[in-house]
N, CA and C atoms as an extended XYZ file, in Angstrom:
285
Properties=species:S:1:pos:R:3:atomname:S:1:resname:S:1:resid:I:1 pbc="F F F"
N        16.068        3.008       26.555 N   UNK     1
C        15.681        1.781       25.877 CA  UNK     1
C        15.104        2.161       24.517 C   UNK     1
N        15.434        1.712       23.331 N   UNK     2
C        15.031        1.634       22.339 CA  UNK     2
C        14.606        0.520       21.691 C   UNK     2
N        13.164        0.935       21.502 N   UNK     3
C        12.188       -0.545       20.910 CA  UNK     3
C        12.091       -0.216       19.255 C   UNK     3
N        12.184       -1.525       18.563 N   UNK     4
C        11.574       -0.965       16.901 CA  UNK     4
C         9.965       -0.424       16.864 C   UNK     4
N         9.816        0.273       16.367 N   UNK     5
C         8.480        0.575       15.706 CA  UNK     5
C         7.568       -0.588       15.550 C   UNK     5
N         6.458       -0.243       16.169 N   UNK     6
C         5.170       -1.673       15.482 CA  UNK     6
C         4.240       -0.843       14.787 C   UNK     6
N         3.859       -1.721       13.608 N   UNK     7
C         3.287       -1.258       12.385 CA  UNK     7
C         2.189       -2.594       12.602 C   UNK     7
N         0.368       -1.955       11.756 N   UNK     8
C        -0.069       -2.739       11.580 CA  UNK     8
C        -0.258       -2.339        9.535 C   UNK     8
N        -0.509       -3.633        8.965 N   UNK     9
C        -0.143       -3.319        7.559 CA  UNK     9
C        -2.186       -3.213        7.429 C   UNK     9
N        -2.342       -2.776        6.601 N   UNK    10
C        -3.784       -2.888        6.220 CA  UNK    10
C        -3.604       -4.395        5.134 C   UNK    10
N        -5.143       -4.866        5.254 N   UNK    11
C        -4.860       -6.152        4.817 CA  UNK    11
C        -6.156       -6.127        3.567 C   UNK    11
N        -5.982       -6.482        2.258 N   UNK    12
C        -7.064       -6.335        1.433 CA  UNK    12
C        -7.864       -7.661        2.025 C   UNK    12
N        -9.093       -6.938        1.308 N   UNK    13
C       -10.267       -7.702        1.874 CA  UNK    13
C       -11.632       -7.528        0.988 C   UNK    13
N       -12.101       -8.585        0.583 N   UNK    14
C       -13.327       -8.566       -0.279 CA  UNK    14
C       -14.583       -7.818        0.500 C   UNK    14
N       -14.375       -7.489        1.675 N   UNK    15
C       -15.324       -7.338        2.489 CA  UNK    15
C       -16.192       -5.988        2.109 C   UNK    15
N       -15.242       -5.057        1.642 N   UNK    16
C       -15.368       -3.284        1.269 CA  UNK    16
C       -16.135       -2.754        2.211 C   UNK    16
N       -15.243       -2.348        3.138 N   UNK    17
C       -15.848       -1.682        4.756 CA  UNK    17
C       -15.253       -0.465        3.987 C   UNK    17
N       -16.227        0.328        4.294 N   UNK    18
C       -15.922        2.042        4.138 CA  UNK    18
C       -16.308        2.866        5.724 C   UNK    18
N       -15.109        3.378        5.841 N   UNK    19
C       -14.812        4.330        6.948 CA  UNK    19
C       -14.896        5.543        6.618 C   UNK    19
N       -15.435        6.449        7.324 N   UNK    20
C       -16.065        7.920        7.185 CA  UNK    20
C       -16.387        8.792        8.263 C   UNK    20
N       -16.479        9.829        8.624 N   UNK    21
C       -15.494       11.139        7.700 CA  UNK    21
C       -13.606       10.118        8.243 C   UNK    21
N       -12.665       10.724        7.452 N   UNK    22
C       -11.587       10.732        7.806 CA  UNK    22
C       -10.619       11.481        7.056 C   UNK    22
N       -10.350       12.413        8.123 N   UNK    23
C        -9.935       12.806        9.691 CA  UNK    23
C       -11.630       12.964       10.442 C   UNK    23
N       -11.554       12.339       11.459 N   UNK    24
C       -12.657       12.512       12.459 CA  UNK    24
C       -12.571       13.099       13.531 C   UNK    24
N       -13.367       13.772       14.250 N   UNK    25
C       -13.697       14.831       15.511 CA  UNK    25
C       -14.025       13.727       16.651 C   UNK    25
N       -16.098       13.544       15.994 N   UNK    26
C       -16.122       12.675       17.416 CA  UNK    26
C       -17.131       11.671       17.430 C   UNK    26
N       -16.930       10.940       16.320 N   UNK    27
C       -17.264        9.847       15.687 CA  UNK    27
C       -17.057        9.516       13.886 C   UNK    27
N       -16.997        7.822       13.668 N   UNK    28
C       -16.529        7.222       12.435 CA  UNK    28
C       -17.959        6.613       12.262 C   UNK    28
N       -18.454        6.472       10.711 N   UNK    29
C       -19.482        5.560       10.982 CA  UNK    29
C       -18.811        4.397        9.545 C   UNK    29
N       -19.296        2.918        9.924 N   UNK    30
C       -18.501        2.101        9.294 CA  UNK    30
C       -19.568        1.437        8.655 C   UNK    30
N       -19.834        0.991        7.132 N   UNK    31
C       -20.619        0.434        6.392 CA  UNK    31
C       -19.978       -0.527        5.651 C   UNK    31
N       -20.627       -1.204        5.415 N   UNK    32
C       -20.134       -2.847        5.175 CA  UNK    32
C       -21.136       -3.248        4.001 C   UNK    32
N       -20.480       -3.711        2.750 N   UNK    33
C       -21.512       -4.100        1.502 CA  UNK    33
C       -22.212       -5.218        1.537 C   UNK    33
N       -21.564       -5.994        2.617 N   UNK    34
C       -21.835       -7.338        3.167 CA  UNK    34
C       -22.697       -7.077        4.092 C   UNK    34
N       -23.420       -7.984        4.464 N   UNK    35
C       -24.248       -8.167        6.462 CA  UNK    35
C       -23.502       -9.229        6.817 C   UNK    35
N       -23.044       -8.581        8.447 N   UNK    36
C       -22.505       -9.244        9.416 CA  UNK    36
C       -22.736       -9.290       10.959 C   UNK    36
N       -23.679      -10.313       11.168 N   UNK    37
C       -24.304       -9.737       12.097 CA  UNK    37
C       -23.592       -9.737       13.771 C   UNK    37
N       -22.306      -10.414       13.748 N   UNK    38
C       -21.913      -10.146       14.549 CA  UNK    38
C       -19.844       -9.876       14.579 C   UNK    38
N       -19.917       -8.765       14.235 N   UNK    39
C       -18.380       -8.128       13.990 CA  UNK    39
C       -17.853       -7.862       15.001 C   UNK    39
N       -16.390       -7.842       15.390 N   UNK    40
C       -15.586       -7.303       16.629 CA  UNK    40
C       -14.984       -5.661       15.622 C   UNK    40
N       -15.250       -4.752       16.576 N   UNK    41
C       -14.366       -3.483       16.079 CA  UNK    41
C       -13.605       -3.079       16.966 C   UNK    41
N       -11.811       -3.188       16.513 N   UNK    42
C       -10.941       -3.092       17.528 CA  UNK    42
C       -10.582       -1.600       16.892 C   UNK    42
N        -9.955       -0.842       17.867 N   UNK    43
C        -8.865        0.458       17.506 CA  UNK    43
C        -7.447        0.405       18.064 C   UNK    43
N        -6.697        0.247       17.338 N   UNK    44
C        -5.655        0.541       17.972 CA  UNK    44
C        -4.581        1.731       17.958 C   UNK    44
N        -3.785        2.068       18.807 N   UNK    45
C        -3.030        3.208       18.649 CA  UNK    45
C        -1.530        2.869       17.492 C   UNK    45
N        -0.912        4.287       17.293 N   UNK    46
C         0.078        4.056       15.853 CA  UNK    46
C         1.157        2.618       16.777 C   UNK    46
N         1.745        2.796       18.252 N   UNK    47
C         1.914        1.961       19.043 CA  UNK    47
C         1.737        0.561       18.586 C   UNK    47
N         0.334       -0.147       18.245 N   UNK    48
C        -0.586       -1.379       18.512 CA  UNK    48
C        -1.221       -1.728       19.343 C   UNK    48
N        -0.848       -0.922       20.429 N   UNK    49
C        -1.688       -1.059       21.420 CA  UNK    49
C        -3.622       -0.809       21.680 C   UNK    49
N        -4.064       -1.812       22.095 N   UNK    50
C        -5.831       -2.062       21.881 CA  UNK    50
C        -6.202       -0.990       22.606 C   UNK    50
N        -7.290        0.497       22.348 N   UNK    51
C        -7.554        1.802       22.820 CA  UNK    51
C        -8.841        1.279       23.153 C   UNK    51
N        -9.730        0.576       21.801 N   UNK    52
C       -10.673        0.689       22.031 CA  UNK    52
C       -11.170       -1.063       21.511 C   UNK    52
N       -12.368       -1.262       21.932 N   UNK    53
C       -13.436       -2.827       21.190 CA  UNK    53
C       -14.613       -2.871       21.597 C   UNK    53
N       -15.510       -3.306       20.624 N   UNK    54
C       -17.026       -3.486       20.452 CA  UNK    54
C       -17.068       -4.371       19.931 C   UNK    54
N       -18.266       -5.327       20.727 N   UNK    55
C       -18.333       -6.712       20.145 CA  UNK    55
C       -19.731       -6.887       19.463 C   UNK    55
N       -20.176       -7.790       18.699 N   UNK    56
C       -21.095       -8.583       18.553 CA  UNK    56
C       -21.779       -7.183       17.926 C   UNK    56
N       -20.969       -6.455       17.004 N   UNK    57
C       -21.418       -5.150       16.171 CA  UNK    57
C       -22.069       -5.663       15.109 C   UNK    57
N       -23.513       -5.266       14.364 N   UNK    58
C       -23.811       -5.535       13.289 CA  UNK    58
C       -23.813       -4.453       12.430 C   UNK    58
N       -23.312       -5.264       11.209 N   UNK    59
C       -22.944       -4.278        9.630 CA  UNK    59
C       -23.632       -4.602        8.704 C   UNK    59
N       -24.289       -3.373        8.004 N   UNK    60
C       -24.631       -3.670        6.722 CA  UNK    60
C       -24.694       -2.374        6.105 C   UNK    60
N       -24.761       -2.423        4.553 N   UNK    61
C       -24.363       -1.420        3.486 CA  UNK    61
C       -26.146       -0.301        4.388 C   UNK    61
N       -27.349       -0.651        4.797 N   UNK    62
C       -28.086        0.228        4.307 CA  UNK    62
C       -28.375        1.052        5.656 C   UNK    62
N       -27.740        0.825        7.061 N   UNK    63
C       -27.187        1.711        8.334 CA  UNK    63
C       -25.937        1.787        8.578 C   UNK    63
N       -25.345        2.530        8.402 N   UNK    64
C       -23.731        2.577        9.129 CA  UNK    64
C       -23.575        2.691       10.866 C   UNK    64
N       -22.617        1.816       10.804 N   UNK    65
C       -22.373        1.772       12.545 CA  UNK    65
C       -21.777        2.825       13.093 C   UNK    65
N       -22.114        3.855       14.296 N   UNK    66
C       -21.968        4.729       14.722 CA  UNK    66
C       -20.625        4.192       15.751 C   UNK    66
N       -19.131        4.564       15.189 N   UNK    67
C       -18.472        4.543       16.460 CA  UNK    67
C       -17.810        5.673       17.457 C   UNK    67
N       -18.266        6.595       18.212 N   UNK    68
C       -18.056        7.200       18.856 CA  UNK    68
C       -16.517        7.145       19.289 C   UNK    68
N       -15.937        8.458       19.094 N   UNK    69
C       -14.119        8.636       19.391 CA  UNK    69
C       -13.738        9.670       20.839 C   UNK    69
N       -15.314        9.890       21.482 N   UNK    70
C       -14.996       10.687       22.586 CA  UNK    70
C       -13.883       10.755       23.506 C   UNK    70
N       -13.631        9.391       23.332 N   UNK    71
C       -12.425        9.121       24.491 CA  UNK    71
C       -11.126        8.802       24.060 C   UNK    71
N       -11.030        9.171       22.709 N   UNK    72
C        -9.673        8.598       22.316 CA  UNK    72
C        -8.763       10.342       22.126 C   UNK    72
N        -8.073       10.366       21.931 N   UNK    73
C        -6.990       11.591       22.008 CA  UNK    73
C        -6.767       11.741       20.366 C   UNK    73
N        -6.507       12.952       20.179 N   UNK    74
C        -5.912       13.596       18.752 CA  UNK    74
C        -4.952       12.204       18.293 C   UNK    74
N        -4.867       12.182       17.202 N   UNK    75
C        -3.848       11.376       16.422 CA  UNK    75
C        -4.281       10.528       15.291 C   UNK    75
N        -3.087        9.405       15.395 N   UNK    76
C        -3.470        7.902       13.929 CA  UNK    76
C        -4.022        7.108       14.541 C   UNK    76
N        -5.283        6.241       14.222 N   UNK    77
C        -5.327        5.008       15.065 CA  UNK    77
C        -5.579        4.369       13.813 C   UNK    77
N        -5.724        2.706       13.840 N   UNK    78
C        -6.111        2.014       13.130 CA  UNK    78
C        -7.727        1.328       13.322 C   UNK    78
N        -8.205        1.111       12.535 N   UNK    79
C        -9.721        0.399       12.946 CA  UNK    79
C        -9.555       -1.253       11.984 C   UNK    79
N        -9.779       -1.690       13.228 N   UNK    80
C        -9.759       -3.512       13.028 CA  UNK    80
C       -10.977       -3.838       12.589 C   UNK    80
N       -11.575       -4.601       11.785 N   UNK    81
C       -13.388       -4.926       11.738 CA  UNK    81
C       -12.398       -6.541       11.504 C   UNK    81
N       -12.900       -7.853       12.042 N   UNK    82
C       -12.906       -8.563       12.191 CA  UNK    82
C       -14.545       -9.507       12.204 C   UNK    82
N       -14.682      -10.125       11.318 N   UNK    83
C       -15.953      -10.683       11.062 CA  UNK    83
C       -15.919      -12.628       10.959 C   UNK    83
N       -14.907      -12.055       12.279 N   UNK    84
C       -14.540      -14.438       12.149 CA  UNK    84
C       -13.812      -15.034       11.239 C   UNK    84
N       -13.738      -14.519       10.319 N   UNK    85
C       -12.865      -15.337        9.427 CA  UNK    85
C       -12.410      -14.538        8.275 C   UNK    85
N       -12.756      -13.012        8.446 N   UNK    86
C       -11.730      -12.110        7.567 CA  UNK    86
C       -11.501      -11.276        8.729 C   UNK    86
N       -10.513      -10.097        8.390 N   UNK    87
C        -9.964       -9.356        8.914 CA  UNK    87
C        -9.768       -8.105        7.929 C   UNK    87
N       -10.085       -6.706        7.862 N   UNK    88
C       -10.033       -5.524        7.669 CA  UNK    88
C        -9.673       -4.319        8.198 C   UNK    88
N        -8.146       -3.688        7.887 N   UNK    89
C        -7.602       -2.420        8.964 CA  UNK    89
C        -7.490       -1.622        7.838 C   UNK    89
N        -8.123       -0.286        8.970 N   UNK    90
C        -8.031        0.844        7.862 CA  UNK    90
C        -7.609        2.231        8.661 C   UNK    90
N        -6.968        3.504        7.979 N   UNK    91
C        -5.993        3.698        9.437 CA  UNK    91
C        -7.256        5.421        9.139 C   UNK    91
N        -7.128        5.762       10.230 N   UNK    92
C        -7.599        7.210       10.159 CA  UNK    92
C        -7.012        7.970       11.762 C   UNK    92
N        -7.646        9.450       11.038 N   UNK    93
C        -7.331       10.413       11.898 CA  UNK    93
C        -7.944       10.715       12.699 C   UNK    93
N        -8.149       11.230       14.094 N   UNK    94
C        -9.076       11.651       15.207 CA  UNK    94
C        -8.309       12.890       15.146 C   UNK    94
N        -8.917       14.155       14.898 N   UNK    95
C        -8.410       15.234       14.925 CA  UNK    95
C        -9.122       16.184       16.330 C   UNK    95
């Protein structure tokens, strides 16, 4: 069986979420110029398929959110930040 490829596109966003280190070991921490006090952070695999989610995450520029990659495997994933009414994907490495 041969399926097409699913792609997620990164989507601009006034929001300016910065993701860091990338390539990552065994955690990303995610800072946001904005406060949001309650964000969904999805991961998904190169696939689309949902690996990982954290809900009701709060962001702001002057703590970065600690997301731990212990359980995810070497590769691409994408990171979703979803804040209700924007949407932000940004793709990195788990090395």
């Amino acid at each position: 069986i041969i399926e097409p490829p699913v792609a997620i596109q990164s989507i601009a966003s006034k929001d300016n979420f910065t993701v860091y280190p990338n390539p990552a070991t065994t955690q990303l921490q995610i800072v946001s110029e904005l406060y949001f006090p309650s964000a969904i952070i999805s991961v998904y695999n190169v696939s689309g398929k949902l690996v990982m989610q954290q809900q009701n995450v709060g962001l702001n520029k002057s703590v970065p959110y600690i997301l731990l990659l212990n359980q995810l495997s070497a590769g691409v994933y994408y990171l979703e930040v979803n804040t209700g009414d924007k949407k932000s994907v940004q793709k990195f490495i788990k090395s």
